[in-house]
C-alpha positions in Angstrom: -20.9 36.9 6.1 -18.8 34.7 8.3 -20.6 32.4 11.0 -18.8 31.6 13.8 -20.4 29.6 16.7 -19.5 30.8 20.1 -18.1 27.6 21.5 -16.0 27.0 18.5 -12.2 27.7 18.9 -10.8 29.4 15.2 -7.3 30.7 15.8 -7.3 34.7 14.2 -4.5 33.6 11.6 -6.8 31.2 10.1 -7.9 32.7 6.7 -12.0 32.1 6.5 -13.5 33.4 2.6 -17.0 34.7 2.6 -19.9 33.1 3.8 -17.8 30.5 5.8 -19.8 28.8 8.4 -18.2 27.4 11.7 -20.6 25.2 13.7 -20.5 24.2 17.4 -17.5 22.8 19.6 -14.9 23.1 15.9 -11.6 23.7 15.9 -9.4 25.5 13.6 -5.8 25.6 13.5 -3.5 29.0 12.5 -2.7 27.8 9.2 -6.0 26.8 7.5 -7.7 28.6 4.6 -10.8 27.8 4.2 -12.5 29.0 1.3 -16.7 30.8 0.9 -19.5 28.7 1.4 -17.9 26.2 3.2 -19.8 24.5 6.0 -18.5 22.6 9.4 -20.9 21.5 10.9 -19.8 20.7 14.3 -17.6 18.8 16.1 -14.9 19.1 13.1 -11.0 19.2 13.9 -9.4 21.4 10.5 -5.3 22.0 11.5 -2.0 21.7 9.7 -1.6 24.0 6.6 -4.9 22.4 5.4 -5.7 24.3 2.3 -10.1 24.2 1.9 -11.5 25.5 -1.6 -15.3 26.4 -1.6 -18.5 24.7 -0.7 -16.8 21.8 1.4 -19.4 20.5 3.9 -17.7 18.4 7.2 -19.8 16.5 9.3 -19.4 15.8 13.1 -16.2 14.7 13.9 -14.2 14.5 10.9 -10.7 15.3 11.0 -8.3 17.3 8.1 -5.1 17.9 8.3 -3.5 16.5 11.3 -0.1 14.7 10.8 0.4 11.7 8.8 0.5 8.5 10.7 3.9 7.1 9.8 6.9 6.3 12.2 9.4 7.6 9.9 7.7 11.5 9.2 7.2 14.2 11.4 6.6 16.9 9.1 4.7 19.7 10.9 4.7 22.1 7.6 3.2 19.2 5.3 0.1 20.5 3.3 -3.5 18.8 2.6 -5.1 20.8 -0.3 -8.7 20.4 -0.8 -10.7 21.4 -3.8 -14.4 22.8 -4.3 -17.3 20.8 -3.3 -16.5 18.1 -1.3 -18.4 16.1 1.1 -16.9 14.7 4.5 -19.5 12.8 6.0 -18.9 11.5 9.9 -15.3 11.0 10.9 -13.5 11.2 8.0 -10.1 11.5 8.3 -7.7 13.3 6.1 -3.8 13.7 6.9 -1.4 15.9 5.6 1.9 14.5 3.5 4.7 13.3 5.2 8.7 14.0 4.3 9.1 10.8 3.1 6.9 11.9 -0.7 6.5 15.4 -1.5 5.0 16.3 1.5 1.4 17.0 0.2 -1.8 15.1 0.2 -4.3 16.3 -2.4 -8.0 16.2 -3.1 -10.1 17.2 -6.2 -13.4 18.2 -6.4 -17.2 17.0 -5.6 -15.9 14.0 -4.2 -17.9 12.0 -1.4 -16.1 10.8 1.1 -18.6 8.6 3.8 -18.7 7.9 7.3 -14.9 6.9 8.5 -13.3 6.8 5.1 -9.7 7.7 5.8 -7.1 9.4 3.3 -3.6 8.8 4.5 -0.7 10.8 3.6 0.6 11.9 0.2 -2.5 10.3 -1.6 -3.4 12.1 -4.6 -7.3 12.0 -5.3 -9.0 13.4 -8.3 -12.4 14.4 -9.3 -16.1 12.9 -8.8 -15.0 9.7 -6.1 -16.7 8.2 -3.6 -15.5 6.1 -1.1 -18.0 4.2 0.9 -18.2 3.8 4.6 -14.8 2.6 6.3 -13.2 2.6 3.1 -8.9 3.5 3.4 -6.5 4.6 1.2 -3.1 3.9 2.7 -0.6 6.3 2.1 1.1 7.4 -1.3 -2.3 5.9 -3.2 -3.2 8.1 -6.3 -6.9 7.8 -7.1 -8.5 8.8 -10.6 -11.9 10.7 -11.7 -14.9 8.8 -11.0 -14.3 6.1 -8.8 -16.0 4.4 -6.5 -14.3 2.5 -3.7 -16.6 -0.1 -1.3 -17.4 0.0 2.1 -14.6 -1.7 4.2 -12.5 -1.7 1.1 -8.6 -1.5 1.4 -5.9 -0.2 -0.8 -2.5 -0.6 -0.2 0.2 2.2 -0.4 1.9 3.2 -3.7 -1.2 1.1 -5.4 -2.5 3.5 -8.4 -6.8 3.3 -9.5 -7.3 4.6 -12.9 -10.4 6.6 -14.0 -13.8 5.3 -13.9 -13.1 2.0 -11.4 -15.4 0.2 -10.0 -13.7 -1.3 -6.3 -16.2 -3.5 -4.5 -17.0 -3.6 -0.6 -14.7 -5.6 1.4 -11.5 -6.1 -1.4 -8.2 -5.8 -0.5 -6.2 -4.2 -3.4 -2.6 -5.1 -3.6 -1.9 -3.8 -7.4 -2.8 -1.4 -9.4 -6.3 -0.9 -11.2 -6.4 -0.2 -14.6 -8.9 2.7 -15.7 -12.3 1.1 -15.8 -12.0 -2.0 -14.2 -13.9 -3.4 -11.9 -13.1 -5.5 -8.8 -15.3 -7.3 -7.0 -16.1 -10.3 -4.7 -13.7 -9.5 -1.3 -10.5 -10.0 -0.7 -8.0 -10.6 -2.3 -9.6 -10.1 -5.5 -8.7 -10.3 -9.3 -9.9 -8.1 -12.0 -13.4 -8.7 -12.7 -13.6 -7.2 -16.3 -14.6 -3.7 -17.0 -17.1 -1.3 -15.1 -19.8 -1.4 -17.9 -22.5 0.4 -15.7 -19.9 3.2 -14.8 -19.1 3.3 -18.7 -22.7 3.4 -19.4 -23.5 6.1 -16.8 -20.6 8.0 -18.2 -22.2 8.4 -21.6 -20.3 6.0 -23.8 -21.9 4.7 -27.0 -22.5 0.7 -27.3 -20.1 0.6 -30.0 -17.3 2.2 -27.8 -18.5 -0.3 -24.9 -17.6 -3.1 -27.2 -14.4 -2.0 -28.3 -13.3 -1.7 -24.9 -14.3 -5.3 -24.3 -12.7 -6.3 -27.5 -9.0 -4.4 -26.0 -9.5 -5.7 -22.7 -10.1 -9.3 -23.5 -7.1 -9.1 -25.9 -4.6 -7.6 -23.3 -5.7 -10.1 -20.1 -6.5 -13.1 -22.3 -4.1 -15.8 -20.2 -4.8 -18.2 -22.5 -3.0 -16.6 -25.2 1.1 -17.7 -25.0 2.8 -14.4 -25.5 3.5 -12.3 -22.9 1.7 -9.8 -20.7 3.6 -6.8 -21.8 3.5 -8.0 -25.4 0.2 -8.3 -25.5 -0.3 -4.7 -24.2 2.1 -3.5 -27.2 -0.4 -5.2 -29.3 -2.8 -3.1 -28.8 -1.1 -0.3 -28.3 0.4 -0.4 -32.3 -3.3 -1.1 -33.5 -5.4 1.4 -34.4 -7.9 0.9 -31.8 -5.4 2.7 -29.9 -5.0 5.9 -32.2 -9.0 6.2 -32.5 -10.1 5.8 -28.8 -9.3 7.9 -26.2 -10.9 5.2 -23.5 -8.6 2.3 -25.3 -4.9 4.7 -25.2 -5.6 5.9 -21.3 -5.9 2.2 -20.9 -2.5 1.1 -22.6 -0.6 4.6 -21.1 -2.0 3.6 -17.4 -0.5 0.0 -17.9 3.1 1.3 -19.4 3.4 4.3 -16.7 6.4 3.4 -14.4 4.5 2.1 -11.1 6.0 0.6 -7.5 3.2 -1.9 -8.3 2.2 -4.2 -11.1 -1.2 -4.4 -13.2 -3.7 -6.5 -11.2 -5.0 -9.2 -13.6 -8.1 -11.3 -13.9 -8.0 -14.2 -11.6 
C-alpha cells in the first residue's frame, strides 16, 4: 500500500512501487520511479529522471536528482539511477549527469551516504560505501565497493577510489586510490599503506594480508631505482599476480587508462 502524506506534492506521472511511503512537505517530480519499500521521510526534494530501486530511506531535506551544477551542462533529460537499500541521511545531495559525460550519475546498493555528503554529476558509485558527514565527490569521480570516505573529505573530479579504500576525514584527494589503500592525515595527503582493518573486516586470511603488504611495498618502494611503471610490471609477471585475486585488481586498477595518475606514498 502506497502512503502519501497530505501536504506532500507527487506529480501523477511519477511511478511509486508498492509499499512506497511519502512523508510530510516532499516533493516529487513527473519523471521519478521510485521503487517498494522505499521511505522519505519528509522534507525530501526527488526530481529529474531520478530512477529509485527498493528500500531507499531519505531523511529531511535531502535532494536527488536535480541538475548537475556545471556552467557548461544543461541537460534536463540526464538520469540519476539508484539501487536497493540506500541510506540518505540529512541533506544529501545527489545530481543527475550532465552532457558533458554520458549523462548519468549512478549509485549501487546499501550505501550510507551521511548528513550533507554530496554526489555531483556523472559519478559512478558502487556497493557497500559510506561517506561521512560533508564528504564530496566532485563530478565524474567513480567510487568502488566498500569504501569509506571521511567527514569533510574531498575528491576531485575524474579521480578513481578502488575497492576497499580507506579515505580519512579532512584529505583532499587529487589522484587516484589504488584498491585498498588507505589515506590519512588531512590534506593533501600521500598514500598511507593499505587498509589492513578493512582487509581484516573483509575476511582475508593473515597470509593473504601479508602478501598484499609484500606487492605493495614492492610496487611503491621509492627507494628502489627503476621506474614506477616498471615496478608495477614486476609484479604483475610474478606469480603473486596469477594466484591472488586482491594482488591482480591491484596491478589492473594501476594500468587502467585514467585522467589521473596513482597517488603514491609521501
Amino acid at each position: 500500500m502506497i502512503k502519501i502524506h497530505p501536504s506532500a506534492i507527487v506529480d501523477p506521472k511519477a511511478e511509486l512501487g508498492n509499499d512506497v511511503e511519502i512523508g510530510p512537505f516532499c516533493t516529487v517530480g513527473p519523471h521519478v520511479k521510485i521503487g517498494e519499500g522505499t521511505r522519505l521521510i519528509s522534507h525530501v526534494v526527488v526530481d529529474g529522471y531520478t530512477t529509485m530501486g527498493a528500500r531507499n530511506t531519505v531523511y529531511p531535506f535531502a535532494t536527488l536528482g536535480l541538475l548537475a551544477q556545471h556552467k557548461r551542462s544543461n541537460a534536463p533529460d540526464a538520469l540519476l539511477v539508484i539501487g536497493d537499500d540506500n541510506t540518505f541521511r540529512e541533506h544529501v545531495t545527489a545530481h543527475v549527469g550532465s552532457d558533458v559525460d554520458h549523462k548519468i550519475t549512478t549509485i549501487g546498493n546499501r550505501n550510507l551516504f551521511l548528513v550533507a555528503s554530496h554526489i555531483a554529476h556523472d559519478c559512478v558509485l558502487g556497493d557497500d560505501i559510506v561517506m561521512s558527514n560533508n564528504a564530496t565527490l566532485a563530478g565524474h569521480v567513480h567510487v568502488g565497493n566498500r569504501v569509506t570516505i571521511g567527514g569533510l573529505a574531498a575528491i576531485l573530479q575524474f579521480t578513481r577510489i578502488g575497492d576497499g579504500a580507506m579515505i580519512g576525514g579532512m584529505c583532499g584527494i587529487v589522484r587516484d586510490v589504488i584498491p585498498y589503500g588507505l589515506v590519512m592525515g588531512g590534506p593533501r595527503s600521500g598514500l598511507n599503506g593499505l587498509n589492513l582493518i578493512g582487509l581484516q573486516r573483509m575476511g582475508l586470511s593473515k597470509e593473504d594480508i601479508m602478501t598484499l603488504q609484500k606487492a605493495y611495498k614492492t610496487i611503491f618502494n621509492k627507494n628502489d631505482e627503476m621506474p614506477f611503471a616498471d615496478r608495477v610490471q614486476t609484479i604483475a609477471n610474478s606469480d603473486l599476480y596469477q594466484k591472488n585475486d586482491y594482488i591482480r585488481q591491484i596491478v589492473d586498477f594501476i594500468t587502467h587508462p585514467s585522467k589521473n595518475m596513482i597517488l603514491q606514498p609521501d
